[in-house]
N, C-alpha and C positions, 0 to 999 in steps of 0.2 A: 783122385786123392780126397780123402776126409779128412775132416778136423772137426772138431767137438769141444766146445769151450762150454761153463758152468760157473757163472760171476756172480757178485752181490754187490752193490754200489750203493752205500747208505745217501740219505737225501734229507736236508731241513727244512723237508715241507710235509705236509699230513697225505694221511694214506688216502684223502678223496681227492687232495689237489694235482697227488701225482697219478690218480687213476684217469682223471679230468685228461690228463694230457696223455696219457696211454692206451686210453677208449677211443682218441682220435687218431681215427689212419692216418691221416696227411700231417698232422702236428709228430707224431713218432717217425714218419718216414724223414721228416726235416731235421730232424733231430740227428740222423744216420749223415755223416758227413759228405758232400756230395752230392744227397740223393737229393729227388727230388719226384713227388707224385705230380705226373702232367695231365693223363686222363682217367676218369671213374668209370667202367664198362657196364657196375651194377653196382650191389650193395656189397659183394665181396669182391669183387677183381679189378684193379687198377693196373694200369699202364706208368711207367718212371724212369727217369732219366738219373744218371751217376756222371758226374763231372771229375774227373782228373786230372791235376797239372803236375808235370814233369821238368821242367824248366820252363821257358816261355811258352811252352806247348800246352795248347787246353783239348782235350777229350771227351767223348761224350760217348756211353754207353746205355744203348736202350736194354729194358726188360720189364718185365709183370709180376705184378705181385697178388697172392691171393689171402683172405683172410681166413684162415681155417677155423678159429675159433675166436669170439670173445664175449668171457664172461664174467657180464658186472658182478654175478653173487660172490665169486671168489677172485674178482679184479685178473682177469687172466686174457693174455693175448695172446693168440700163435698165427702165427703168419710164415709163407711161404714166400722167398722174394729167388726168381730164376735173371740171370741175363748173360748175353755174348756180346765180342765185337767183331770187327770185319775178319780179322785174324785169325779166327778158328776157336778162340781162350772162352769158357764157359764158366760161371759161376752160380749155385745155389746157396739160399742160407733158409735154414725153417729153425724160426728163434720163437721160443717159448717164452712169456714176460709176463710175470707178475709182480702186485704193488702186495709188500704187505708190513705190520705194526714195526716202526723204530724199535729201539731202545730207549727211548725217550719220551714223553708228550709230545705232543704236532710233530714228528719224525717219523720217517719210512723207509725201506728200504727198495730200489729197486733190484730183484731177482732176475737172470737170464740162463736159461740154455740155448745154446747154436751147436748148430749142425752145417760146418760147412764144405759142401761137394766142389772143387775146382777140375778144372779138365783144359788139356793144350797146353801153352805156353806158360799158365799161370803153375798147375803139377810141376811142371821141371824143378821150379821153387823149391822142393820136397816141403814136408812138411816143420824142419826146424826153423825154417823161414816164414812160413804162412801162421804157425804158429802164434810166435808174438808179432807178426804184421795185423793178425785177425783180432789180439789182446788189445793191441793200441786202438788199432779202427772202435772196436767194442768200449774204451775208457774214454775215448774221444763222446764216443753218443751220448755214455753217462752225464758226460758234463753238460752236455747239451740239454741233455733232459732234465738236470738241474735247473738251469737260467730257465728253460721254459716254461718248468713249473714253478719256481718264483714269479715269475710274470702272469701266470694263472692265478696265483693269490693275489698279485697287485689290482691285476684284473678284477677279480671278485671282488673284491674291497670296494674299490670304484661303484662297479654297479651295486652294491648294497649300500653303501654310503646315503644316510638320508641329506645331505646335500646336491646328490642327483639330479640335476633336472628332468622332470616330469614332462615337458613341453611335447607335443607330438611331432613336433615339426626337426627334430634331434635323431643325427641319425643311431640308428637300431646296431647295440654293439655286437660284434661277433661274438660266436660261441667262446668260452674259453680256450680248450684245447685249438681253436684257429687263431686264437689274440696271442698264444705266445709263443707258434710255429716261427723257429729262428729263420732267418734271411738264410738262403743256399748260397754257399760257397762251395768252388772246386774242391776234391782234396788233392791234397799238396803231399805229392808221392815221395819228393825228394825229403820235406820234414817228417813225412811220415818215417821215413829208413832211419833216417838220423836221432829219431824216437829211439827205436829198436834200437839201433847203434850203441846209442847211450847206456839205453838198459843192458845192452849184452856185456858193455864195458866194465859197470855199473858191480855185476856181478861177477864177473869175471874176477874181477878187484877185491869182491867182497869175500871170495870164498879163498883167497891166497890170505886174508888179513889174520 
């Protein structure tokens, strides 16, 4: 089963600070709720972990990601991310991502297309389920992606700041797009439905008003 999503998520930060953090594999993969890049194979293929919790239960799904494309002239990312678990359930997502001008000064927006292939247990779902289960996952990352490039401007600040210290003996700050890679958390399957839930009520509501 496919699904095909096409999002715009505006952002108040500048079209290099949220390139800063979309240039970096592992700061976007952190970003994706869950996920997590554990090993780098080369300069395009990694290895990554997705964490799920369903009640007191935590899960863990391996898979590989590769980078198909990225390009600073036109700030554009595409990546291929495959994984399964012991159970037979297979998923793919090959998401298209670019940064480009706000509406605004220092404002951006972030663009996405996905593509995504499920197969086994997760298909049974059909697709009015995976639907807005794959819309939320996807608003969940935006948001992500906001704080992290807020933290790539604080960052930047920092290091440009002539108040800096100069000393050599200081340790060597990280890249930006890795200074504002969020902390991995599980996703949380059960708030995740109760999202959708909402929304499906939400509307449901809205269109008898």
């Amino acid at each position: 089963m496919e699904v095909k999503l096409d999002k715009k998520y505006p952002l108040d930060v500048s079209v290099e600070q949220a390139w800063a953090v979309l240039s970096d594999i592992r700061a976007t993969a952190a970003c994706m709720p869950g996920a997590q890049i554990t090993e780098q194979l080369d300069e395009t293929h990694f290895k990554g972990t997705v964490k799920s919790k369903v009640g007191p239960a935590v899960m863990s799904f391996g898979g590989d990601i590769e980078v198909l494309q990225l390009d600073a002239g036109n700030r554009t990312l595409q990546m291929l991310g495959k994984g399964a678990d012991k159970a037979g359930s297979s998923a793919s997502m090959n998401l298209t991502a670019h940064v480009e001008p706000g509406e605004t000064p220092g404002s951006s927006v972030l663009a996405g297309q996905a593509t995504i292939t499920v197969s086994g247990k997760l298909a049974q779902f059909g697709s009015r389920l995976l639907v807005p289960v794959s819309d939320a996952m996807l608003t969940q990352f935006a948001g992500n992606f906001r704080t992290a490039a807020a933290a790539a401007i604080t960052v930047a600040a920092a290091e440009s700041s002539p108040d800096s210290s100069a000393d050599s003996s200081a340790a060597v700050a990280p890249p930006v797009g890795l200074a504002a890679a969020a902390p991995v958390k599980e996703l949380n399957a059960l708030a995740l439905m109760w999202t959708v839930i909402k929304s499906w009520f939400a509307g449901l509501f809205g269109k008898k008003a």
